[in-house]
N, C-alpha and C positions, 0 to 999 in steps of 0.2 A: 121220118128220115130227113126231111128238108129241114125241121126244126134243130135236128141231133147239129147236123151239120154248117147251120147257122150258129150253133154256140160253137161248137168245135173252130168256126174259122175266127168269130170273133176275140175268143179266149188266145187266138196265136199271135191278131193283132194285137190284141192287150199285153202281152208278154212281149214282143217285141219292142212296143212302144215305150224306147228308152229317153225321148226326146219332147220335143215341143215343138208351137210355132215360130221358137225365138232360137232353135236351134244354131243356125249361126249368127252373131250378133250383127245387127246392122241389117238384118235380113229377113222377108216373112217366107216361110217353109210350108209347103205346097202341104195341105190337106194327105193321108194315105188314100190309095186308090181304093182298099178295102174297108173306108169311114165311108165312104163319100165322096172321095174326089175323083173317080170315076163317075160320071153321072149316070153308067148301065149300073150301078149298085144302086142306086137311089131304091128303087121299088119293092129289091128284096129289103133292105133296108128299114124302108117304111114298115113294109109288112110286117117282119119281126117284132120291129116297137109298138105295135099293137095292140101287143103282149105285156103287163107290167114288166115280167125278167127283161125281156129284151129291152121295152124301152128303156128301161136306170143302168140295163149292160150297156146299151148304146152311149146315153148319155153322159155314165161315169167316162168312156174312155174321150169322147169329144172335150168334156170339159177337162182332163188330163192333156188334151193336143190344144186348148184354147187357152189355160190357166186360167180355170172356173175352179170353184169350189168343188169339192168331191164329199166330202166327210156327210157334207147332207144328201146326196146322191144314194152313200151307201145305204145311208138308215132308211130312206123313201123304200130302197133296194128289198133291204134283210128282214122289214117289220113284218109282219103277218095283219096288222092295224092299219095300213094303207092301202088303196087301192086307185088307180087313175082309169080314166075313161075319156073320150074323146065320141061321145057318141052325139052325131047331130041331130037327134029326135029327142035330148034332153028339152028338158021347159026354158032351161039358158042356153043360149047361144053364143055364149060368151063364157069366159073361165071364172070358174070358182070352186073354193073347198070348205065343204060342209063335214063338218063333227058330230058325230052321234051317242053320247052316251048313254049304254042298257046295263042295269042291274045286274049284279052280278055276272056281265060280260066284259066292262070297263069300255074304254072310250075307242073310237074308229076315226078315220080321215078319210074321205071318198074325193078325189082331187078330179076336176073335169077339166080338159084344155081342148078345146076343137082347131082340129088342125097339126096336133100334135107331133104325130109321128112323122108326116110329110116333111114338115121345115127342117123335125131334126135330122133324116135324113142328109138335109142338104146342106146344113151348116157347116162354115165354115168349108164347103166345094170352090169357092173361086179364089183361095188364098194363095200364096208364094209359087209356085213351079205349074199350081191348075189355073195362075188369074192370063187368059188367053181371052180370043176374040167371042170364043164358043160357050165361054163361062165369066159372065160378068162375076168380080171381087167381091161388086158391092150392094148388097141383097137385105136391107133395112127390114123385111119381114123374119130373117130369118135372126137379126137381135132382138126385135121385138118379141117371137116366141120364146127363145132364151130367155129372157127377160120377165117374162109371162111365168112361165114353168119353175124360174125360180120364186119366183112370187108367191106361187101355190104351193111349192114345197116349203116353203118356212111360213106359213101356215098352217100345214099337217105336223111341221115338226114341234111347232110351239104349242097348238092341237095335244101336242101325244108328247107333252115335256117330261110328263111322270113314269113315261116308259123309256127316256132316253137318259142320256149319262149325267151324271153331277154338275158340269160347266154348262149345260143348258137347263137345267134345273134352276142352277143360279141365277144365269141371266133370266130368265122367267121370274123368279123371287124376286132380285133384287130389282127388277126395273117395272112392271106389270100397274104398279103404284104410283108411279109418276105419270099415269093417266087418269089417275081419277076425275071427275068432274071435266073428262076432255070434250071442247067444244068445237064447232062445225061454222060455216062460213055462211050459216044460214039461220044461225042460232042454236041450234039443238047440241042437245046433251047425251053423249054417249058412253057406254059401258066400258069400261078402263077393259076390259080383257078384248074385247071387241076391237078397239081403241088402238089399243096398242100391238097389237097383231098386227093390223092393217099399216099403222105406221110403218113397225120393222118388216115387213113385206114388199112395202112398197120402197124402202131403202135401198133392199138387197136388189129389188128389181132396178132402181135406178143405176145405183153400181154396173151391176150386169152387163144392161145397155150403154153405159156409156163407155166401159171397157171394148165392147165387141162394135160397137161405132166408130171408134178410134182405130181400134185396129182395120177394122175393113178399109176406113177411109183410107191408111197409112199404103195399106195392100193398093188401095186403087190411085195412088199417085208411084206409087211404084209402077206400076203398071203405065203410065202414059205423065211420068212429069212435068212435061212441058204444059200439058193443058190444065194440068191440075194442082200446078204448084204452090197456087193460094190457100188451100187446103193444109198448108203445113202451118198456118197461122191461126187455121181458125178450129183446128183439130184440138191440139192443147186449152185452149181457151175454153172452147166447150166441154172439155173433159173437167177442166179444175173449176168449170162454173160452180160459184157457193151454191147452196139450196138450205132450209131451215124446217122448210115444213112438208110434212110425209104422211099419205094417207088419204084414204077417200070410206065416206060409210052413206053405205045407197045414194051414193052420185053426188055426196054433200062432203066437201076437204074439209079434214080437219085443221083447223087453224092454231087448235091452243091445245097441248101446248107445243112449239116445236121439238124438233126431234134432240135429247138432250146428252149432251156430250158424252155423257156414260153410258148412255143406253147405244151412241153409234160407236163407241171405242168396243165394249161387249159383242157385239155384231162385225165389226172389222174380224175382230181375233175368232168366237165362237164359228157363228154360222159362215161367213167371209173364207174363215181359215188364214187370218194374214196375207191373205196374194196379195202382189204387186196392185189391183184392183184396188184394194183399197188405199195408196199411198196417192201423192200429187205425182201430178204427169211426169215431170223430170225426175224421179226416182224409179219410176218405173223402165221394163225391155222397151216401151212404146221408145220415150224417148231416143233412144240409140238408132231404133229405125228412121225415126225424123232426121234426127243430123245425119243418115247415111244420104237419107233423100235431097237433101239441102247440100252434101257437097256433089250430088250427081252432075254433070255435064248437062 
């Protein structure tokens, strides 16, 4: 009954949720109290995403209030070839997504993230109308799990490219090649499919995080200007920092080849889905909250 009832309330938030956190421009918009920005939701919350339904129901709608990617949300969501776990008696202790292909069964993605469903509970809880004394704005674990989650999910999805649509087919095709012979900062020679996973992985995580670092920051100089007005300098800066090299294989960066302008344009559009995330700072809603903050009193 308590399950019924948890989709039931979450499906009325979704359908509601006509909006964003840039609902009005110039301004960051308070978390719903039924995401998470009530902190008495946190628990049922968590519990629910537990659950694979619940967590990519939860997540799809968070990343529709944060302007994250959804399109790979859904597929994690609708496959019957994925499955997540968060269990801490795993052999890791840390996140990772293992692929398993059986004969005549085809291939799987088993995605682990510990800690999972806690953070995502709370993401995005101290933004616009919730950032008060009681709830700090600015919660750097809960980008990093975002961050993370996305990481492993475009892993599974590149994992299971042969059961998803034709534009990620392609990008698979067309770029998968330009890893061959990819090398590590220690020497070693890694497996182009290996390779290049970990690259684009590690992109979309970087994106991720620096989209929801920005915005928290942006939230938490809203929140108290005066003290934290240098923040508005050094927010953009860090967000448009260049970067060229992407990717880690058993704790060794890959160094060669960097990540190559097709391969990141493909991943803007494909897995990205074009959000504002992937444009520079001053094209993005970021922007607009900055100069509200800079002409504040």
């Amino acid at each position: 009954m308590a399950r019924d009832h948890w989709f039931v309330s979450i499906e009325a938030v979704r359908e509601a949720l006509e909006t964003n956190v840039f609902a009005q421009p110039g301004e960051v918009t308070g978390l719903p109290a039924a995401l998470g920005g009530n902190a008495a939701r946190w628990s049922s919350l968590a519990a629910a995403a537990k659950r694979k339904d619940g967590f990519f129901e939860l997540l799809w709608t968070k990343a529709h209030f944060l302007v994250l990617p959804k399109p790979i949300v859904t597929f994690m969501k609708d496959s019957g070839r994925v499955s997540i776990s968060e269990d801490p008696t795993r052999r890791s202790a840390t996140a990772e997504t293992i692929c398993t292909t059986v004969a005549d069964q085809g291939t799987t993605s088993s995605m682990h993230v510990p800690g999972a469903s806690d953070a995502l509970a709370r993401a995005g809880h101290g933004l616009g109308g919730a950032a008060t004394e009681s709830l700090d704005p600015f919660d750097p674990e809960e980008c990093a799990v975002l961050g993370t989650v996305y990481h492993e999910m475009t892993h599974a999805w590149l994992c299971l490219q042969e059961y998803a649509d034709a534009d990620l087919q392609k990008l698979y095709r067309d770029n998968v090649g330009t890893y061959e012979g990819a090398a590590g900062a220690r020497g070693s020679t890694f497996a182009k499919e290996i390779a290049f996973s970990e690259a684009a992985a590690a992109y979309v995580e970087d994106r991720v995080v620096r989209w929801c670092t920005a915005l928290y920051g942006l939230a938490q100089v809203l929140a108290d200007p005066h003290v934290l007005r240098w923040k508005l300098r050094t927010i953009p800066e860090e967000y448009d920092r260049p970067r060229s090299m992407y990717g880690v294989v058993d704790r060794e960066a890959i160094t060669s080849p960097t990540l190559p302008a097709a391969l990141r344009a493909a991943i803007d559009r494909k897995i990205l889905d074009g959000l504002p995330l992937t444009m520079p700072f001053a094209d993005t809603p970021l922007a607009d909250v900055r100069e509200a903050a800079l002409a504040a009193p």
